[in-house]
Backbone atoms as SQL, in Angstrom:
CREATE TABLE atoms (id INTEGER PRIMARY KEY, chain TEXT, resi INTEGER, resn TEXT, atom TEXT, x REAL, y REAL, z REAL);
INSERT INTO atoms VALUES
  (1, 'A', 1, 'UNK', 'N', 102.523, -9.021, 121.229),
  (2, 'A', 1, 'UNK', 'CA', 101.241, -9.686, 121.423),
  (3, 'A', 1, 'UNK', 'C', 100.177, -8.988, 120.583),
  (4, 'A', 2, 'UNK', 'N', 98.926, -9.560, 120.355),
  (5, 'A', 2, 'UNK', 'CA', 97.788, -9.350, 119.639),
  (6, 'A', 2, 'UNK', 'C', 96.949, -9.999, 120.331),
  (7, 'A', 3, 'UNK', 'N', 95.979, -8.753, 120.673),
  (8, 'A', 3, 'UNK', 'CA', 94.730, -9.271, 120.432),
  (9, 'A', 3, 'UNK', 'C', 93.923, -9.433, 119.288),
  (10, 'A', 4, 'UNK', 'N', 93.168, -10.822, 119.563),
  (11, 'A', 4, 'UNK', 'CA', 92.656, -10.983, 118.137),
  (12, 'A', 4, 'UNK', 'C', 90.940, -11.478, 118.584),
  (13, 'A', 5, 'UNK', 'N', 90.028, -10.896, 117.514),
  (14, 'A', 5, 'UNK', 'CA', 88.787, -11.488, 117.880),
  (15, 'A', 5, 'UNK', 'C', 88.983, -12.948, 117.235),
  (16, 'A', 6, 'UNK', 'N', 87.398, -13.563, 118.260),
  (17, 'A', 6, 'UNK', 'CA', 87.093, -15.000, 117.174),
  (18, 'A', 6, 'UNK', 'C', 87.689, -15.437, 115.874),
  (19, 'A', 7, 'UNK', 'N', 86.919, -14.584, 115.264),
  (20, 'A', 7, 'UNK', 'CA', 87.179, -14.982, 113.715),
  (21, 'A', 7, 'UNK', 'C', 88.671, -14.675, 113.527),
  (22, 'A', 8, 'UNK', 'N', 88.985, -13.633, 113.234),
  (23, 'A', 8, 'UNK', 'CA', 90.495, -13.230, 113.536),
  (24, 'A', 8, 'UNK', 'C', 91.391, -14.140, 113.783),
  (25, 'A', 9, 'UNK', 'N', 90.831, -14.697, 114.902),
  (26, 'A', 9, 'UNK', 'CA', 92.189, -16.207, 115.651),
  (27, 'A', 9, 'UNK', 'C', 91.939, -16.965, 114.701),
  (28, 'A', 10, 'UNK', 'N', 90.606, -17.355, 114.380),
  (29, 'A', 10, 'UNK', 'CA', 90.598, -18.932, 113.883),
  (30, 'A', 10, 'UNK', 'C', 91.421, -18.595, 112.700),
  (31, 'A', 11, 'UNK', 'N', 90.708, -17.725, 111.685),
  (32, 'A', 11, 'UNK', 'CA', 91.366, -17.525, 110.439),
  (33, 'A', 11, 'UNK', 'C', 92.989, -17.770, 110.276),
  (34, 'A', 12, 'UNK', 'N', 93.723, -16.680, 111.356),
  (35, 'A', 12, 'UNK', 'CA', 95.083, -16.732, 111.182),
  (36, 'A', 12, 'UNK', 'C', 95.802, -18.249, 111.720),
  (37, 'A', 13, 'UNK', 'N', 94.740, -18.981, 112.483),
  (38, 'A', 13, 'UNK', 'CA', 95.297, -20.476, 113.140),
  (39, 'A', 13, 'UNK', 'C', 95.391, -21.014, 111.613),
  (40, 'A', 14, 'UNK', 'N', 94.462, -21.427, 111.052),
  (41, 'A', 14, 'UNK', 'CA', 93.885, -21.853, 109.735),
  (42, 'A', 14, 'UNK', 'C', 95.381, -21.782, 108.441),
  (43, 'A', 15, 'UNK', 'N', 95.503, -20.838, 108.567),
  (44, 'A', 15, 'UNK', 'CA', 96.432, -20.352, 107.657),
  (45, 'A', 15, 'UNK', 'C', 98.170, -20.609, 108.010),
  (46, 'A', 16, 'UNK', 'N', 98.382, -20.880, 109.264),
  (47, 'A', 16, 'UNK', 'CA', 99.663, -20.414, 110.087),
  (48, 'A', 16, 'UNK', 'C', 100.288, -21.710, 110.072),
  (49, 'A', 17, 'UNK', 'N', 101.271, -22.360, 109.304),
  (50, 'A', 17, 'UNK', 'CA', 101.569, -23.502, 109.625),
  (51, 'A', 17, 'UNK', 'C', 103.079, -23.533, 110.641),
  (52, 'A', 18, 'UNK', 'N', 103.061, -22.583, 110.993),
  (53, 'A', 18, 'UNK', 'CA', 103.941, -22.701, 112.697),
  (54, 'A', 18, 'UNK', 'C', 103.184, -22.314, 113.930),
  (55, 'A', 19, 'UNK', 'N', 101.761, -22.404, 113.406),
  (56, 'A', 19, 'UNK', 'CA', 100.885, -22.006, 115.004),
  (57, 'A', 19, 'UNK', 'C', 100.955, -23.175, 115.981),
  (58, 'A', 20, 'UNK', 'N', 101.049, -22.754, 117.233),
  (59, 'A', 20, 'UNK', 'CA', 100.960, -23.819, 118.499),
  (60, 'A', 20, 'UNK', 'C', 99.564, -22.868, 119.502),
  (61, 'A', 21, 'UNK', 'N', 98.910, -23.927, 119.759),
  (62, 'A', 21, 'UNK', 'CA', 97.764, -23.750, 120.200),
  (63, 'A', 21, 'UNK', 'C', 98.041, -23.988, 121.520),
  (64, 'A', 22, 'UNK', 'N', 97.571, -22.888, 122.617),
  (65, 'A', 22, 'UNK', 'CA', 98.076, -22.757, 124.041),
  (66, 'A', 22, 'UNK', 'C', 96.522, -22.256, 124.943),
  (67, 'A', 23, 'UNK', 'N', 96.527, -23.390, 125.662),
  (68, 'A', 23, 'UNK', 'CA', 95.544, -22.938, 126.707),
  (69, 'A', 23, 'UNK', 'C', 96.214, -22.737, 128.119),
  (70, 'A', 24, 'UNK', 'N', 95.561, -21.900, 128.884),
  (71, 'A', 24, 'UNK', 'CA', 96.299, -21.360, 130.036),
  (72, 'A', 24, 'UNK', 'C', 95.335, -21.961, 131.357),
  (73, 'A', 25, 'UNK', 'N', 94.053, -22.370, 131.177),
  (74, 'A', 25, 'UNK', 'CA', 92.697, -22.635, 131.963),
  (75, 'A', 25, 'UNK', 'C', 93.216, -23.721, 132.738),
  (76, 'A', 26, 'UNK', 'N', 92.482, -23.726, 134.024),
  (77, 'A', 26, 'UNK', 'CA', 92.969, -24.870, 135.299),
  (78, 'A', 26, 'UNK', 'C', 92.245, -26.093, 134.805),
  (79, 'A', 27, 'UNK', 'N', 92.491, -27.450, 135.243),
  (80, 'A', 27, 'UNK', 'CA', 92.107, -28.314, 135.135),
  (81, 'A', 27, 'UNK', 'C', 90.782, -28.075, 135.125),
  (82, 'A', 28, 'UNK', 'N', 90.454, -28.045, 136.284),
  (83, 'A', 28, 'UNK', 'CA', 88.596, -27.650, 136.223),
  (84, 'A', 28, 'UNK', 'C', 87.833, -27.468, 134.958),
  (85, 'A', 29, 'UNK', 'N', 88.719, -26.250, 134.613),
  (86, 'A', 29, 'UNK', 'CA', 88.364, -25.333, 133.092),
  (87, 'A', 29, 'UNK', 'C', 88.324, -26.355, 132.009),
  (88, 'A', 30, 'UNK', 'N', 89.192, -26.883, 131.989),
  (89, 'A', 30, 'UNK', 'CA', 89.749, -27.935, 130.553),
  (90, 'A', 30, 'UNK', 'C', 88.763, -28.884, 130.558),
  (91, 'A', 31, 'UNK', 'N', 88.633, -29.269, 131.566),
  (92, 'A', 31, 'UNK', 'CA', 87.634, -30.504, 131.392),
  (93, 'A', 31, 'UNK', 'C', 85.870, -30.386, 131.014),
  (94, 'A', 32, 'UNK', 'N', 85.629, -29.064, 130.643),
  (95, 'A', 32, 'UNK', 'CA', 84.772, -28.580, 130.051),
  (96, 'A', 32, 'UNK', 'C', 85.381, -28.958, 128.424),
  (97, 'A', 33, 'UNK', 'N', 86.303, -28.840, 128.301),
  (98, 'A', 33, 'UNK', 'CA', 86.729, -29.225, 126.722),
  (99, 'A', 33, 'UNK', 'C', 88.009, -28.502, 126.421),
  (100, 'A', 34, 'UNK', 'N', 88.331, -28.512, 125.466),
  (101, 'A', 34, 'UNK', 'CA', 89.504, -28.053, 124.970),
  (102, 'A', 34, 'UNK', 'C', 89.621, -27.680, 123.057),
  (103, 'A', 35, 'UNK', 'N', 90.486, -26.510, 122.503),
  (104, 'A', 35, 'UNK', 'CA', 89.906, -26.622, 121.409),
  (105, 'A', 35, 'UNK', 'C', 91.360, -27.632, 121.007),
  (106, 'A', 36, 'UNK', 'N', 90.930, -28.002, 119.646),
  (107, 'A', 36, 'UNK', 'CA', 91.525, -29.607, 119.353),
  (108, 'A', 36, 'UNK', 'C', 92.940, -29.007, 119.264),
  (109, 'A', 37, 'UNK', 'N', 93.823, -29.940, 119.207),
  (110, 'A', 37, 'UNK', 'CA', 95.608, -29.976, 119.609),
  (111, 'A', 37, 'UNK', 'C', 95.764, -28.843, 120.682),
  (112, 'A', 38, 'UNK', 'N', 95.557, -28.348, 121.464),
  (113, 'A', 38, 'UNK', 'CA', 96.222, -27.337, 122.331),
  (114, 'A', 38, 'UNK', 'C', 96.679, -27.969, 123.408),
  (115, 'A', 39, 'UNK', 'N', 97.949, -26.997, 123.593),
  (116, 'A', 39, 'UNK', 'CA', 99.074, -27.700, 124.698),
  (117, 'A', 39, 'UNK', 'C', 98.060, -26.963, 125.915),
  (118, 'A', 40, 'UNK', 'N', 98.145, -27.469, 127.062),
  (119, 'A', 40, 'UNK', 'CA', 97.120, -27.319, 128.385),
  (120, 'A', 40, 'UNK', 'C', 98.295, -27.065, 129.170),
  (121, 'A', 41, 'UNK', 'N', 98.611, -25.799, 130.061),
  (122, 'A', 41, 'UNK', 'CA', 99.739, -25.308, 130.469),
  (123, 'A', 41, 'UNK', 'C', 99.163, -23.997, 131.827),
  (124, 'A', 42, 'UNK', 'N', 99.078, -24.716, 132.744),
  (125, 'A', 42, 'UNK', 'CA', 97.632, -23.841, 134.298),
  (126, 'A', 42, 'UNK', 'C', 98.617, -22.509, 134.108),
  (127, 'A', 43, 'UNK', 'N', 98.436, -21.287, 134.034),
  (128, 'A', 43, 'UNK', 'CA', 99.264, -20.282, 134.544),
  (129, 'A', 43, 'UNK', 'C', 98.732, -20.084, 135.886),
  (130, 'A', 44, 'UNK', 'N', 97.789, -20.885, 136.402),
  (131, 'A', 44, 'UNK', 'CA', 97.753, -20.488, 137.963),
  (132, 'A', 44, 'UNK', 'C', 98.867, -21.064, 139.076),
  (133, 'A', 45, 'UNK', 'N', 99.364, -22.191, 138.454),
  (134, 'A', 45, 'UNK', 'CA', 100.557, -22.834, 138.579),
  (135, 'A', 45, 'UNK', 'C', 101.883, -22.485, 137.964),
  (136, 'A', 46, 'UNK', 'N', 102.322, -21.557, 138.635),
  (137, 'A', 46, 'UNK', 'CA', 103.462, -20.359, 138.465),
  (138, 'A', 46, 'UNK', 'C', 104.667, -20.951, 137.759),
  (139, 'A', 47, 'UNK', 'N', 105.156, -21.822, 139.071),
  (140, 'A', 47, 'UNK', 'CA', 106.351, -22.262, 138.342),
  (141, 'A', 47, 'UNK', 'C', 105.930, -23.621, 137.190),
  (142, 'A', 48, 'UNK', 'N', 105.390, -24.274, 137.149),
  (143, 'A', 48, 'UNK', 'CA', 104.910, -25.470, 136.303),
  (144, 'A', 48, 'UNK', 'C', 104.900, -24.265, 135.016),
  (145, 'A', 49, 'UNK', 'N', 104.048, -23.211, 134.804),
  (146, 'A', 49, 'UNK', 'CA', 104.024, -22.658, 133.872),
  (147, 'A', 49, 'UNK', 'C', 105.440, -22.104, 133.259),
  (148, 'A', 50, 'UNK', 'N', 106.040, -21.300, 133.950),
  (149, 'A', 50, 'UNK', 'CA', 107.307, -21.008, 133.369),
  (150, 'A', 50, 'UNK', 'C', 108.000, -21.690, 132.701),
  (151, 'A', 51, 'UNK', 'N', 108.276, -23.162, 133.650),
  (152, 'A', 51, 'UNK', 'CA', 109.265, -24.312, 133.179),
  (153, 'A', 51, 'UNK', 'C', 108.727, -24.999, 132.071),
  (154, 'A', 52, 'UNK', 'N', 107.326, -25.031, 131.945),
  (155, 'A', 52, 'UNK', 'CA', 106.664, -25.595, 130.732),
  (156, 'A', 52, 'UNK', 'C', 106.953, -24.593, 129.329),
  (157, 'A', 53, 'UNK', 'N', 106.643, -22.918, 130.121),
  (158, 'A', 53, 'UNK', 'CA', 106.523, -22.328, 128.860),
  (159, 'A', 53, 'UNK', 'C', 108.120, -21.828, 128.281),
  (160, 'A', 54, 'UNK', 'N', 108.982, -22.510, 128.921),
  (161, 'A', 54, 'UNK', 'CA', 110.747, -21.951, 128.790),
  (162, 'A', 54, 'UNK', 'C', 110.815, -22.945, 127.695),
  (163, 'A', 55, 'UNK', 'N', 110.305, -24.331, 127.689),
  (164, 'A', 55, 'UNK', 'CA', 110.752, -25.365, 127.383),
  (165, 'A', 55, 'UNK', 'C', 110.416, -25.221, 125.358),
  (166, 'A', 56, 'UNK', 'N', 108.985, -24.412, 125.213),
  (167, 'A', 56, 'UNK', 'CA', 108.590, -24.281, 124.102),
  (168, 'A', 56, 'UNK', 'C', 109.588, -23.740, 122.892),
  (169, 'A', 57, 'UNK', 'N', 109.051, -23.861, 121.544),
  (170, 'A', 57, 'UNK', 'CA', 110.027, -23.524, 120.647),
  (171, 'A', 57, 'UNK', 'C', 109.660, -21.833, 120.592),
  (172, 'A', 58, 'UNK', 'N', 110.316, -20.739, 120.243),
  (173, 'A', 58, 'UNK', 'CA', 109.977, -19.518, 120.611),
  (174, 'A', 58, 'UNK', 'C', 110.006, -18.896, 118.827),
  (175, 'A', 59, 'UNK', 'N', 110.630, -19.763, 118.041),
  (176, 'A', 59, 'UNK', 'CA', 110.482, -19.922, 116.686),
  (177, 'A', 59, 'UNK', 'C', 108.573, -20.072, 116.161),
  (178, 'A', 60, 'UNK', 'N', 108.294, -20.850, 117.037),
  (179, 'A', 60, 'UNK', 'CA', 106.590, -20.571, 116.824),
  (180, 'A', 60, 'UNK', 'C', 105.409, -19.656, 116.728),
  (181, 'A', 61, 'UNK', 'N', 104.441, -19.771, 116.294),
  (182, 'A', 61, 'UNK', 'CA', 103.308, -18.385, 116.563),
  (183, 'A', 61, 'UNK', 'C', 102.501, -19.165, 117.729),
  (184, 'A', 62, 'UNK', 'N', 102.577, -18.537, 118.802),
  (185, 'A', 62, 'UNK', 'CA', 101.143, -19.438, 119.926),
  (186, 'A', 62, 'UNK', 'C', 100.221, -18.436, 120.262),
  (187, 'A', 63, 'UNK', 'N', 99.081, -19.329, 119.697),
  (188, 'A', 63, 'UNK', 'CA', 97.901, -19.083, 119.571),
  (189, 'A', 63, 'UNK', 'C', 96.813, -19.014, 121.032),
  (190, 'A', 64, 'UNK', 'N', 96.970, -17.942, 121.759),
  (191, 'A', 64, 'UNK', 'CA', 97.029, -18.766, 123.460),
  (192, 'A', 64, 'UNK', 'C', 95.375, -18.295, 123.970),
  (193, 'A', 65, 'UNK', 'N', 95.057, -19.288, 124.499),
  (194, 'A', 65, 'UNK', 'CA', 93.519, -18.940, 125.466),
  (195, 'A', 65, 'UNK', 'C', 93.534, -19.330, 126.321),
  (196, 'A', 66, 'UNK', 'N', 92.278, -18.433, 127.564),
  (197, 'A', 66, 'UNK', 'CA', 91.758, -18.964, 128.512),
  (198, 'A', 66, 'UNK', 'C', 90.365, -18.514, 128.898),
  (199, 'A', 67, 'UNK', 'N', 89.887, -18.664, 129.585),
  (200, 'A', 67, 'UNK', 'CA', 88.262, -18.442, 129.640),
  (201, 'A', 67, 'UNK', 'C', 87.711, -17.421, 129.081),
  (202, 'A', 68, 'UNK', 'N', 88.397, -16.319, 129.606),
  (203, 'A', 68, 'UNK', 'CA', 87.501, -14.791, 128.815),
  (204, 'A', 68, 'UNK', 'C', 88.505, -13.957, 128.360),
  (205, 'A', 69, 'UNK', 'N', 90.062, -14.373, 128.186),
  (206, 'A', 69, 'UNK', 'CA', 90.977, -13.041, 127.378),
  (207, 'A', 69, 'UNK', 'C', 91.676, -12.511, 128.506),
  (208, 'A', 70, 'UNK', 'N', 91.903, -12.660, 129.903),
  (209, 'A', 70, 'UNK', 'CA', 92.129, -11.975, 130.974),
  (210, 'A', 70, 'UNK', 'C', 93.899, -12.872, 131.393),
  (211, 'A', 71, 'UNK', 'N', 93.744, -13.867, 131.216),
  (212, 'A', 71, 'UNK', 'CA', 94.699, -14.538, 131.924),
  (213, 'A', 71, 'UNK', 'C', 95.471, -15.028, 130.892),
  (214, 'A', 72, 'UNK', 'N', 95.171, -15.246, 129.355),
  (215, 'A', 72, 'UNK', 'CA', 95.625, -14.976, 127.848),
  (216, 'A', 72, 'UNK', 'C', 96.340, -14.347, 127.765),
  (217, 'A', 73, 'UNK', 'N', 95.900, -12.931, 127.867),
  (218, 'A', 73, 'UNK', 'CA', 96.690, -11.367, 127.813),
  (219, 'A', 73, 'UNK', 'C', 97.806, -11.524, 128.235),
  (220, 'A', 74, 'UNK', 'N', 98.104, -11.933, 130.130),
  (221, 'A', 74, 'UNK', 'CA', 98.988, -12.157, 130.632),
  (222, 'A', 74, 'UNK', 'C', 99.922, -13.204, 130.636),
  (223, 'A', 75, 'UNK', 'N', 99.600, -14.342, 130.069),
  (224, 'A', 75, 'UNK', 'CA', 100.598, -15.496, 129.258),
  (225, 'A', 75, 'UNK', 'C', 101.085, -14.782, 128.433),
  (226, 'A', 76, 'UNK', 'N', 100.333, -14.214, 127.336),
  (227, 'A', 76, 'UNK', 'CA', 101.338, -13.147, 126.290),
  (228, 'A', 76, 'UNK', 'C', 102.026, -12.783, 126.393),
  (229, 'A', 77, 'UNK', 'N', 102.132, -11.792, 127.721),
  (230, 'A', 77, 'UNK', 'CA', 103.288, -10.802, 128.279),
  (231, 'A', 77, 'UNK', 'C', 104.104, -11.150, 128.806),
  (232, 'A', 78, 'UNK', 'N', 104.055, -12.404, 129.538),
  (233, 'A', 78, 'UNK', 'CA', 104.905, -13.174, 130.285),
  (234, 'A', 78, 'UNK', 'C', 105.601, -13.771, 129.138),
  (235, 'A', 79, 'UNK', 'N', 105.289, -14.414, 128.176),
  (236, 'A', 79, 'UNK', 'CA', 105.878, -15.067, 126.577),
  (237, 'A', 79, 'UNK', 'C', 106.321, -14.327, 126.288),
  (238, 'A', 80, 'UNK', 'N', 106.394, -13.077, 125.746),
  (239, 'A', 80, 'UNK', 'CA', 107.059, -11.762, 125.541),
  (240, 'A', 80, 'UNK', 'C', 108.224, -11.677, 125.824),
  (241, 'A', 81, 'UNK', 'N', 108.027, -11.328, 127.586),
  (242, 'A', 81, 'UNK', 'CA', 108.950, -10.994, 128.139),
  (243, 'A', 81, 'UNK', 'C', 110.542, -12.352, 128.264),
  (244, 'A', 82, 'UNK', 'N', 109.959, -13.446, 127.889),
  (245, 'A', 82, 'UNK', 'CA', 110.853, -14.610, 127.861),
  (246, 'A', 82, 'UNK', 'C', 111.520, -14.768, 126.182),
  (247, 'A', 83, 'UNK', 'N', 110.954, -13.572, 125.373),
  (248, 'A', 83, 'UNK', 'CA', 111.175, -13.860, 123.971),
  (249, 'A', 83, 'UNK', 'C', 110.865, -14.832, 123.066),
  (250, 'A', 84, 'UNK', 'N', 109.704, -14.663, 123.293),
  (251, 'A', 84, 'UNK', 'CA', 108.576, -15.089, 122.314),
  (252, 'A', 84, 'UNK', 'C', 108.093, -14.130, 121.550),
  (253, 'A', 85, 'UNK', 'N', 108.575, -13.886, 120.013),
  (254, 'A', 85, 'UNK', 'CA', 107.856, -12.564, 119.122),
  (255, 'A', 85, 'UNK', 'C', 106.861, -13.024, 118.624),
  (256, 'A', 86, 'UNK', 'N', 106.009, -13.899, 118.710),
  (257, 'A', 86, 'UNK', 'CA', 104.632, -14.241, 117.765),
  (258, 'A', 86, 'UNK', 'C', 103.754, -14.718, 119.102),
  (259, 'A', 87, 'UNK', 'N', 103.093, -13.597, 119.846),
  (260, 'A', 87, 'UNK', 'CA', 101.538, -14.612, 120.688),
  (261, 'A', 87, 'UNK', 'C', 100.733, -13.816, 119.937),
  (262, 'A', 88, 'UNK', 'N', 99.331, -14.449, 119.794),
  (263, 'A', 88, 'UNK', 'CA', 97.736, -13.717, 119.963),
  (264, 'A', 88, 'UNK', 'C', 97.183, -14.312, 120.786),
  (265, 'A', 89, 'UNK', 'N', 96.554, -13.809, 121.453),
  (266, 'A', 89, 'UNK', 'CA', 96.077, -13.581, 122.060),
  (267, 'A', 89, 'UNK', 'C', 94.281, -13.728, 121.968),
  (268, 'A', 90, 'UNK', 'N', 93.069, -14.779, 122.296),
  (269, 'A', 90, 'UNK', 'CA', 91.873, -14.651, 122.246),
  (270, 'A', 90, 'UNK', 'C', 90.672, -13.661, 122.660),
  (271, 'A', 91, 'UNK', 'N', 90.379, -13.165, 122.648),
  (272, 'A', 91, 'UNK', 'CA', 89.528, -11.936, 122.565),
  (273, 'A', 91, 'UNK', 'C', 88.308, -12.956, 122.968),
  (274, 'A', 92, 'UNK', 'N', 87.779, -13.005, 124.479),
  (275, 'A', 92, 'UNK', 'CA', 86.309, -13.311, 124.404),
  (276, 'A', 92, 'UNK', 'C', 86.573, -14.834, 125.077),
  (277, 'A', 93, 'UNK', 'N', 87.916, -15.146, 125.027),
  (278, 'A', 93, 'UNK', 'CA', 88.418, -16.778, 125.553),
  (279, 'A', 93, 'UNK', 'C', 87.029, -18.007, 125.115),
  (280, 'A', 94, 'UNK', 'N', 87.710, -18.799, 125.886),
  (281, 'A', 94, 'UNK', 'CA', 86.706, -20.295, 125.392),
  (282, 'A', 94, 'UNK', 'C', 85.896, -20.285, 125.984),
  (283, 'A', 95, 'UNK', 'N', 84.816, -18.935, 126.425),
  (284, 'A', 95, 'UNK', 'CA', 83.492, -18.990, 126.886),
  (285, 'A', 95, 'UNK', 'C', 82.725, -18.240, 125.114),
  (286, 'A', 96, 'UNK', 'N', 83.647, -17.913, 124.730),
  (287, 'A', 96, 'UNK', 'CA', 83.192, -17.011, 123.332),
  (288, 'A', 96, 'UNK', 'C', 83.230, -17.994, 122.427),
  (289, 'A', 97, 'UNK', 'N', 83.853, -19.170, 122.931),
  (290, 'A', 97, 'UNK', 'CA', 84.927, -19.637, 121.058),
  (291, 'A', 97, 'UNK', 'C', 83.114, -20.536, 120.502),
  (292, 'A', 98, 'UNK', 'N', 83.472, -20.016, 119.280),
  (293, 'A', 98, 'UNK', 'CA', 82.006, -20.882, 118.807),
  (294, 'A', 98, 'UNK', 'C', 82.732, -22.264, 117.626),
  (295, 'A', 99, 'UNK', 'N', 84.264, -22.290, 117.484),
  (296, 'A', 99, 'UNK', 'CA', 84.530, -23.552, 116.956),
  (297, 'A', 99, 'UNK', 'C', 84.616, -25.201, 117.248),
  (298, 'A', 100, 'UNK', 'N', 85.572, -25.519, 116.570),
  (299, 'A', 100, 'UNK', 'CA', 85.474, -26.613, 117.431),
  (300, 'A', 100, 'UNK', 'C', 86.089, -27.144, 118.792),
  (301, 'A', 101, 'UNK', 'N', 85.172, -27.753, 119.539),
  (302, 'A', 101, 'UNK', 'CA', 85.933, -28.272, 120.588),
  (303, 'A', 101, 'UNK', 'C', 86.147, -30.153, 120.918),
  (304, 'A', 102, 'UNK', 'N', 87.390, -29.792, 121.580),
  (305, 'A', 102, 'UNK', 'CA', 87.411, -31.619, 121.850),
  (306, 'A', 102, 'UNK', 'C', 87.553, -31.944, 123.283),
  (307, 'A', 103, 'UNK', 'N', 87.472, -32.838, 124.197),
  (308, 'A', 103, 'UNK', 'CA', 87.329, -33.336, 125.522),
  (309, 'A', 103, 'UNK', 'C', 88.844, -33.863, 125.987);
């Protein structure tokens, strides 16, 4: 895992043409917005998350957020630990992100 600031993420999203964009935020959260293509996946919802995040290609880089970097971190580690070698991780989550967002 990596943490990565703002700029940092966007840049390496930008550039990464195997990035998958992963939000971890509860419904509630999302419906404030979302940044554009990201898979929406609650880690407060334990098993939904696992079975969702087993299902992913692990060949990918995911690019993962949630509100402030706290619950990010821990999708990482949990991705990790399922063998996933490429997360970053958002630094500052989608209360920081100053790009774009979509609904």
């Amino acid at each position: 895992m990596a943490d990565l600031t703002q700029q940092q993420w966007q840049e390496e999203l930008q550039q990464d043409e195997n990035a998958v964009i992963l939000d971890v935020r509860t419904e509630e959260e999302t419906d404030e917005g979302i940044i554009p293509n990201a898979i929406v996946i609650d880690i407060y919802q334990p098993q939904e998350f696992m079975s969702k995040v087993e299902a992913l290609d692990k060949s990918k880089t995911f690019y993962v957020y949630c509100r402030s970097g706290g619950r990010s971190a821990q999708a990482c580690a949990i991705m990790n630990q399922l063998g996933f070698d490429n997360t970053k991780n958002l630094l500052g989550g989608f209360s920081e992100w100053t790009g774009e967002v979509t609904n």
